[in-house]
C-alpha positions as CSV (number, residue, x, y, z in Angstrom):
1,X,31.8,-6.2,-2.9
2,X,28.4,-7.1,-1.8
3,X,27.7,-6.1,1.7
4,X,25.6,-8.4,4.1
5,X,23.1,-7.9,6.1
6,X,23.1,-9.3,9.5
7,X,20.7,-9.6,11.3
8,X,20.5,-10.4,15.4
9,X,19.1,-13.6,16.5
10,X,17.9,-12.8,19.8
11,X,16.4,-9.4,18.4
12,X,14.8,-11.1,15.9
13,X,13.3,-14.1,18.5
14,X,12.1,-11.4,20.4
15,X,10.3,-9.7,17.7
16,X,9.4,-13.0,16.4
17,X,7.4,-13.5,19.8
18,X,5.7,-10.9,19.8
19,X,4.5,-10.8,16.5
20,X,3.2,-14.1,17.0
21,X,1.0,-12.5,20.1
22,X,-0.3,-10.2,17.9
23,X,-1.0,-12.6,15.1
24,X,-2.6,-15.1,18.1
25,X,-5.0,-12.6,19.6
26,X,-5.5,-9.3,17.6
27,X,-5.1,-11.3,13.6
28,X,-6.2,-14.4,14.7
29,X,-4.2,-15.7,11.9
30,X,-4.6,-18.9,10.7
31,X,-3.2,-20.8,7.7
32,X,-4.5,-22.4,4.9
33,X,-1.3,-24.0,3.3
34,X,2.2,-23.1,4.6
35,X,5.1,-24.6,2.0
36,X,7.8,-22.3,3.7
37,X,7.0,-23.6,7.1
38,X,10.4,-26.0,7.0
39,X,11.9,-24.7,3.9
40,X,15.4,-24.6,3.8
41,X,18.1,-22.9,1.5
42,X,17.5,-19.3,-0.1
43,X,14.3,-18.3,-1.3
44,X,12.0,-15.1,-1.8
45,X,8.4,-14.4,-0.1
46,X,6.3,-11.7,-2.1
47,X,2.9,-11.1,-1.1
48,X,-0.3,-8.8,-1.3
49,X,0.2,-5.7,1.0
50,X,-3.7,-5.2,2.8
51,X,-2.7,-3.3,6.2
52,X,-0.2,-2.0,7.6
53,X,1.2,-5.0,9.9
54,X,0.7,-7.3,7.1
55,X,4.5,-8.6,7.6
56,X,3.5,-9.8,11.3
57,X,1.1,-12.3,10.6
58,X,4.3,-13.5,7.6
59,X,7.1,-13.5,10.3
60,X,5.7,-16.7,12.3
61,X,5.3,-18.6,9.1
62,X,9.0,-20.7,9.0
63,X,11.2,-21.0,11.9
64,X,14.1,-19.0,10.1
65,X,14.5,-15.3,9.9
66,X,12.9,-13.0,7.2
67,X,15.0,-10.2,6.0
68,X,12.1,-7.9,5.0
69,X,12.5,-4.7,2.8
70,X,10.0,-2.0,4.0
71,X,9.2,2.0,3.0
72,X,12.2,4.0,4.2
73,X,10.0,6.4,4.5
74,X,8.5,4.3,7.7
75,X,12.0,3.6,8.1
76,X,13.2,6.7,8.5
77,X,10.9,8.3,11.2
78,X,11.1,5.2,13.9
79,X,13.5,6.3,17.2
80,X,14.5,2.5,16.8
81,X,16.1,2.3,13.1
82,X,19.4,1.1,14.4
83,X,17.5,-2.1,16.4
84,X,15.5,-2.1,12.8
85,X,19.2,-3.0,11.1
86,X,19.9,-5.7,13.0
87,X,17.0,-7.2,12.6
88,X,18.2,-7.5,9.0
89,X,15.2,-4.5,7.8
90,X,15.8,-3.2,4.5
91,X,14.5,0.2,4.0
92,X,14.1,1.3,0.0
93,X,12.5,4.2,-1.7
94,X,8.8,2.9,-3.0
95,X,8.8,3.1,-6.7
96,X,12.3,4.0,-7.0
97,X,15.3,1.1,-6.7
98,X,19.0,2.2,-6.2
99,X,21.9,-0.2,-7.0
100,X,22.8,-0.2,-3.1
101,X,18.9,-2.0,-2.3
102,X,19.4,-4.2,-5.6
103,X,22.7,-6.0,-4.2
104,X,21.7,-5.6,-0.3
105,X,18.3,-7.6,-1.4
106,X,20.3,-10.2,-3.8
107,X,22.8,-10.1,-1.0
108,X,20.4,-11.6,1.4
109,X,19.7,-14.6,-1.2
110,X,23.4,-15.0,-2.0
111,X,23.8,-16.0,1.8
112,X,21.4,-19.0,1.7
113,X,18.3,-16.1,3.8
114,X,14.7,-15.4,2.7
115,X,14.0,-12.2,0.9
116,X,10.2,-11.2,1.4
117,X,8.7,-7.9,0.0
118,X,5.7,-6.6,-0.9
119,X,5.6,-5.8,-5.2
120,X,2.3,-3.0,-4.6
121,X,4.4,-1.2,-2.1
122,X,1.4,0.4,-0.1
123,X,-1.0,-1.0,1.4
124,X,-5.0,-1.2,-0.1
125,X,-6.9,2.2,0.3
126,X,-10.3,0.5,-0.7
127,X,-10.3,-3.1,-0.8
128,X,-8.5,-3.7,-3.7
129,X,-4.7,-4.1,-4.5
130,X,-2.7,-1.0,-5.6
131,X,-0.1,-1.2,-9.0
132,X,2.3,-2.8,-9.2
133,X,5.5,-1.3,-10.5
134,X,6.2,-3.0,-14.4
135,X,10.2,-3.4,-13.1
136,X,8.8,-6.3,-10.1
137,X,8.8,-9.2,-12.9
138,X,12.2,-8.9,-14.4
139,X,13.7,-8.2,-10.8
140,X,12.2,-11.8,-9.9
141,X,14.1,-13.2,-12.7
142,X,17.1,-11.4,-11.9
143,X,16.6,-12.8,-8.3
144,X,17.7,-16.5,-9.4
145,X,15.8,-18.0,-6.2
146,X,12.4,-20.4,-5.6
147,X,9.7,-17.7,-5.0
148,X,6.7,-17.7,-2.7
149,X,3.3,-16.2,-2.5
150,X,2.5,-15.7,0.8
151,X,-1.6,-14.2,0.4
152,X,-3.4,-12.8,3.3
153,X,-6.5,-12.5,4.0
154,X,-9.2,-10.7,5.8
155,X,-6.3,-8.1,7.3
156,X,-7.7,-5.1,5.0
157,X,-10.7,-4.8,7.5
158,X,-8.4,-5.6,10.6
159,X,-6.4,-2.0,9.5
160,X,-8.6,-0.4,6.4
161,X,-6.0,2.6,5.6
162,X,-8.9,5.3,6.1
163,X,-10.2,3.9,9.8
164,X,-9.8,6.0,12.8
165,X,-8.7,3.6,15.5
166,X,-6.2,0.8,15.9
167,X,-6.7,-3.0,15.0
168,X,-9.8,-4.3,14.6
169,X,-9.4,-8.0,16.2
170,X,-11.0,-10.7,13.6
171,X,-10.2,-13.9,11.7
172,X,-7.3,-13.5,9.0
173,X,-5.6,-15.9,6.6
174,X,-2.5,-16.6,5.7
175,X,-2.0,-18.8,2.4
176,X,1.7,-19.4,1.1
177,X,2.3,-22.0,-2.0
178,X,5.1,-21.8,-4.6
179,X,4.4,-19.2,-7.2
180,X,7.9,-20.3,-9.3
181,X,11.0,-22.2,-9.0
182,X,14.1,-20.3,-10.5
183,X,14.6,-22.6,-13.4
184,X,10.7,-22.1,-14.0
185,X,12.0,-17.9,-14.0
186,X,14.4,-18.7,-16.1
187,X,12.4,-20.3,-18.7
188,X,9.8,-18.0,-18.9
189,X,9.0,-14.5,-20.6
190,X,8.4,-11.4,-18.3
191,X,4.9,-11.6,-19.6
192,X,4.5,-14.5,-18.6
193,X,5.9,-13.5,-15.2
194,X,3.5,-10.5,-14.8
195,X,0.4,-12.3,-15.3
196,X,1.0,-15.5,-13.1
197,X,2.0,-12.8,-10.4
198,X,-0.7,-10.5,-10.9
199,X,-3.4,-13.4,-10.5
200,X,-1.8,-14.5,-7.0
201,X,-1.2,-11.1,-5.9
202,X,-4.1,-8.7,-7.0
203,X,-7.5,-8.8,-4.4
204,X,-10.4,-7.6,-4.1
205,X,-11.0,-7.6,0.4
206,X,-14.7,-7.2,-0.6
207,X,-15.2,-10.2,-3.2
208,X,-13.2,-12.3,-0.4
209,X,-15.8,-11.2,2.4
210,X,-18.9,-12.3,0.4
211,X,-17.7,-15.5,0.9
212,X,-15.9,-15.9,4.7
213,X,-18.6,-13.4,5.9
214,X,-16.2,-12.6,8.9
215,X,-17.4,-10.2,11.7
216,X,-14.3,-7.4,12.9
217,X,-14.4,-5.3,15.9
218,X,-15.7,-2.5,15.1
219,X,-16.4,-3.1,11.0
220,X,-19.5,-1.3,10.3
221,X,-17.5,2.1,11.8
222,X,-16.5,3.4,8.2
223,X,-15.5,7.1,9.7
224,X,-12.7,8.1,7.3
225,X,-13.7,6.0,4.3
226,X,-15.0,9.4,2.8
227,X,-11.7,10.6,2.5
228,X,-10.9,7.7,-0.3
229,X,-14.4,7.6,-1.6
230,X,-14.4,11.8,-2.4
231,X,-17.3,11.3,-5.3
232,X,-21.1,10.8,-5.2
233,X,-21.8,7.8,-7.4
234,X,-25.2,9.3,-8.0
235,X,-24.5,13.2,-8.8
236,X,-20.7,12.9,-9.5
237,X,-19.9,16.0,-7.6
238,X,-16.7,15.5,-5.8
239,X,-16.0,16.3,-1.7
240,X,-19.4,16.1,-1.1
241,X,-19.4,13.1,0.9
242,X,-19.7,12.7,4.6
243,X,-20.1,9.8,7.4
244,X,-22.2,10.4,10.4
245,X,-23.6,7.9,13.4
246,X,-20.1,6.0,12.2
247,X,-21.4,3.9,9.9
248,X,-23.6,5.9,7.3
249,X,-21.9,7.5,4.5
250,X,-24.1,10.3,2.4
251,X,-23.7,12.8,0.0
252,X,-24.9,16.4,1.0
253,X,-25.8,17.4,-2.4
254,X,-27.6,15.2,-3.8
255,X,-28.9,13.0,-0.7
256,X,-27.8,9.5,-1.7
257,X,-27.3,7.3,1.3
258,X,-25.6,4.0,2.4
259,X,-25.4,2.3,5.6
260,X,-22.6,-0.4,6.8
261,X,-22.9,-3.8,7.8
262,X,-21.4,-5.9,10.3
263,X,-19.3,-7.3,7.1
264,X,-18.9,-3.9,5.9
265,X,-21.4,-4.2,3.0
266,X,-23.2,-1.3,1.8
267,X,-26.8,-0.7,1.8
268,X,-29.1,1.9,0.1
269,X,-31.5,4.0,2.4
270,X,-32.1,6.9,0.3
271,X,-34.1,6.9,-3.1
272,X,-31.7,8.5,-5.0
273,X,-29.1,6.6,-6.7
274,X,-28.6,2.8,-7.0
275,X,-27.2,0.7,-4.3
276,X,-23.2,-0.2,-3.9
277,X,-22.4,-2.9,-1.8
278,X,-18.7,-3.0,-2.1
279,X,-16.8,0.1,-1.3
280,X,-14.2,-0.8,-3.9
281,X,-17.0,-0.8,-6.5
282,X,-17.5,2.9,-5.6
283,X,-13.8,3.7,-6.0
284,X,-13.7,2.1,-9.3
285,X,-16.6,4.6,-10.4
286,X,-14.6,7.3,-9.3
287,X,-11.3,6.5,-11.0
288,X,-13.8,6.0,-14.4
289,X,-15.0,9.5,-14.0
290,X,-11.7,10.7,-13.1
291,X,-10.2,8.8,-16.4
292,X,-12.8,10.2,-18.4
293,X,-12.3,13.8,-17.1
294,X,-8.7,13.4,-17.9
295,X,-9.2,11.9,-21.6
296,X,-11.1,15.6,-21.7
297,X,-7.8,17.0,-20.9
298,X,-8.5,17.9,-17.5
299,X,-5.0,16.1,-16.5
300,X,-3.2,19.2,-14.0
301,X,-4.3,18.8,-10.3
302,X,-2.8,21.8,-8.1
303,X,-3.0,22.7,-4.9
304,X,-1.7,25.0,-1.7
305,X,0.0,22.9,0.7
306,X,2.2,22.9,3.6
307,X,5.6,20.8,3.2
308,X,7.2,18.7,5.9
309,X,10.5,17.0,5.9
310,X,12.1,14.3,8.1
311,X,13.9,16.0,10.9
312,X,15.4,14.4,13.8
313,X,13.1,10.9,13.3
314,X,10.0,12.8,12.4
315,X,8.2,14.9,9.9
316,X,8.5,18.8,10.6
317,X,7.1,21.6,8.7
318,X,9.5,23.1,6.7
319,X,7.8,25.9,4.4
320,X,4.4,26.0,1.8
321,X,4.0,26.1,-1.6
322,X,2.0,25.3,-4.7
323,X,1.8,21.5,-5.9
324,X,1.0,21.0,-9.4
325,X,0.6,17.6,-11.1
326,X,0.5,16.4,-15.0
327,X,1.2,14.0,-16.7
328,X,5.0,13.9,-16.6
329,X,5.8,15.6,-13.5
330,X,5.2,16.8,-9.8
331,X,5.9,20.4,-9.4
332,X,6.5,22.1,-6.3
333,X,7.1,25.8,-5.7
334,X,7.6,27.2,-2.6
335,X,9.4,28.0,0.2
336,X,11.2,25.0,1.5
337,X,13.9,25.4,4.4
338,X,13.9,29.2,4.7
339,X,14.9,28.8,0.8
340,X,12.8,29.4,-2.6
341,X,12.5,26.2,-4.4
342,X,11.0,25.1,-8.4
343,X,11.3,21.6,-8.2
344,X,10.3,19.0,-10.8
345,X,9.7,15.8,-10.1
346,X,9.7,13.3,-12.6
347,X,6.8,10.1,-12.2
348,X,7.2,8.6,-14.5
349,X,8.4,5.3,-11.9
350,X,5.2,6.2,-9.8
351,X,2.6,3.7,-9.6
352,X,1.5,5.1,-6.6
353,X,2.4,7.0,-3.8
354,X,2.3,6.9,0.5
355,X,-0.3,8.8,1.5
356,X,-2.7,9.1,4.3
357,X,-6.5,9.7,3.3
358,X,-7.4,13.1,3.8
359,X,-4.5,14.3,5.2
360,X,-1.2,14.3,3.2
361,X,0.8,12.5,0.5
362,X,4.5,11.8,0.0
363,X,6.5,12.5,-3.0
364,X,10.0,11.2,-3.1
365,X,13.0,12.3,-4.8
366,X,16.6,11.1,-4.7
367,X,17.2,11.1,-1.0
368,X,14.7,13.5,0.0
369,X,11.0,13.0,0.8
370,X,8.3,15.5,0.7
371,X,5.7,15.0,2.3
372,X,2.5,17.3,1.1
373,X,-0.4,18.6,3.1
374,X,-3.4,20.2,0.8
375,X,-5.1,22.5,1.9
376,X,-8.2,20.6,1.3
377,X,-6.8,16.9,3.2
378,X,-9.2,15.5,0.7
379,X,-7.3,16.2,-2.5
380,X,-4.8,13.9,-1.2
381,X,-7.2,10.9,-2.7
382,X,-7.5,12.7,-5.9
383,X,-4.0,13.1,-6.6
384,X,-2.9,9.9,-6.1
385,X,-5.8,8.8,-8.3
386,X,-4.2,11.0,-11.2
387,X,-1.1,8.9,-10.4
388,X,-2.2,5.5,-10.9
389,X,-4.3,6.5,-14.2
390,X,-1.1,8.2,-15.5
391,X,1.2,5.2,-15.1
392,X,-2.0,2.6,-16.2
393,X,-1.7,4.8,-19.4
394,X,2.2,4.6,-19.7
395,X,2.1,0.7,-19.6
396,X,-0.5,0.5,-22.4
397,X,1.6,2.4,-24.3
């Protein structure tokens, strides 16, 4: 028997409300088409995942409750997970889907509710959409139910993953059409599927920009962005770069230097190199020179780390050990909970991974998550780089 998820209407008005503060004076959301606005009857919402808060510029758009499926991760260390319930939340594992989410998720649709979730997962490290997991396409058609793009826009540079700071108040977006009808899913091939939802849902921030030239609080502060973009694009030497004045980015090997816009826009001030205005252009170079490297058979990544757990609503340190990554597995060996642990952790579900720059990534298994601490932050970058060019190579396969 399916079981429903409820959800609390005055909860859910009251979150409603202030979401749509947020959106009014720190998003500044505006929309360019809304079809859900007066929808009725069951339907799902997928959209691109740029920040963090993404879902609360998406919660004002209709006047009837969202059921909304988020990281459990996240879930799992809020103090409020039982107000998170009835507000009809679903948390699931990223990248990994148990038969309990399937029917709780179909359960919502089977009800006559909306369904919204976001395919990548995780949100955009440098202005450009993460994978999205091969399984999203059938799971549409499996779904049965109209389905809605909901794309935003500009929120990336509102909450860039790397920034040091909270919301940077500017103009965003909000543009939701029909992406499908279910007898249109029915009809077509999962091919089909993938590449009609890869064109609405896959962004570049930075190509968007060019165009709506939108000034953010704060936006030329790029502290933290050298934590994603680890590689000189002139000397290819890796952890070399650095920010300084908060909004020049330079590599101390070599010298090559850049300088941030309002717009966040590079510029050139050194001689050495040649000038890259987007920072997603950079990380594009680095994931070519980390694909090369690997085609070389450079493909294990290893590092000391410290290993925290959730305890209690929070993430405690519970031991050390070695992590090792190739191209089938995570490896982890270490002391974990007073107790000497060789696990192996298959990815090959993994089209990415949670993960703050420079600091940690998380790497889930069954029930448990593991959350990882190099002992260089910055490898954090690297290995989930490794990760996306291992499951890019499994799907060409």
């Amino acid at each position: 028997m399916k079981k429903k998820i409820k959800q609390n209407k005055f909860l859910y008005a009251l979150l409603k409300f202030v979401a749509n503060i947020v959106s009014f004076f720190k998003f500044k959301r505006k929309f360019i088409n809304n079809e859900i606005k007066d929808k009725k009857g069951p339907f799902v919402i997928i959209s691109n995942h740029s920040a963090a808060l993404d879902f609360v510029n998406l919660i004002g758009a209709t006047k009837r409750p969202i059921n909304f499926v988020i990281s459990n991760s996240f879930f799992s260390t809020l103090p409020c997970k039982g107000i998170l319930k009835r507000l009809g939340f679903i948390p699931k594992q990223q990248f990994q889907t148990s038969f309990s989410n399937i029917f709780q998720m179909k359960s919502v649709l089977d009800e006559g509710g909306i369904l919204a979730f976001y395919p990548a997962g995780l949100m955009s490290d440098a202005g450009e959409s993460t994978p999205i997991p091969a399984t999203t396409y059938k799971f549409l058609q499996w779904l049965k139910a109209d389905v809605y793009v909901a794309e935003n826009i500009g929120t990336y540079f509102s909450m860039p993953k790397w920034r040091k700071g909270g919301i940077r108040s500017g103009r965003t977006y909000l543009d939701i059409k029909k992406l499908f009808s279910k007898e249109e899913l029915k009809d077509l091939t999962v091919e089909e599927v993938r590449e009609k939802t890869e064109k609405a849902l896959l962004f570049n921030a930075y190509e968007k920009q060019e165009n709506l030239k939108i000034k953010y609080q704060k936006n030329n502060n790029i502290e933290g962005l050298e934590n994603v973009l680890y590689m000189c694009p002139n000397c290819n030497k890796e952890f070399t770069i650095k920010t300084k004045n908060k909004n020049v980015i330079y590599c101390e090997n070599c010298g090559f230097k850049e300088t941030a816009d309002d717009y966040q826009f590079l510029h050139k001030e050194s001689k050495e190199g040649e000038e890259i205005r987007y920072p997603s252009t950079w990380n594009r170079l680095i994931l070519k020179n980390l694909r090369e490297k690997i085609v070389k058979g450079l493909d294990v990544l290893t590092s000391k780390v410290k290993i925290q757990m959730i305890k209690k609503d929070k993430f405690k340190n519970v031991g050390e050990g070695t992590l090792t990554l190739n191209k089938k597995a995570f490896l982890l060996d270490g002391i974990i909970n007073g107790q000497s642990e060789k696990l192996e952790i298959p990815i090959e579900t993994f089209a990415s991974l949670p993960y703050k720059p420079g600091v940690y990534l998380e790497i889930q298994s069954g029930d448990n998550i593991y959350r990882c601490l190099p002992e260089d932050g910055r490898l954090s970058t690297k290995f989930i780089n490794m990760i996306k060019i291992f499951y890019a190579e499994k799907q060409k396969a």
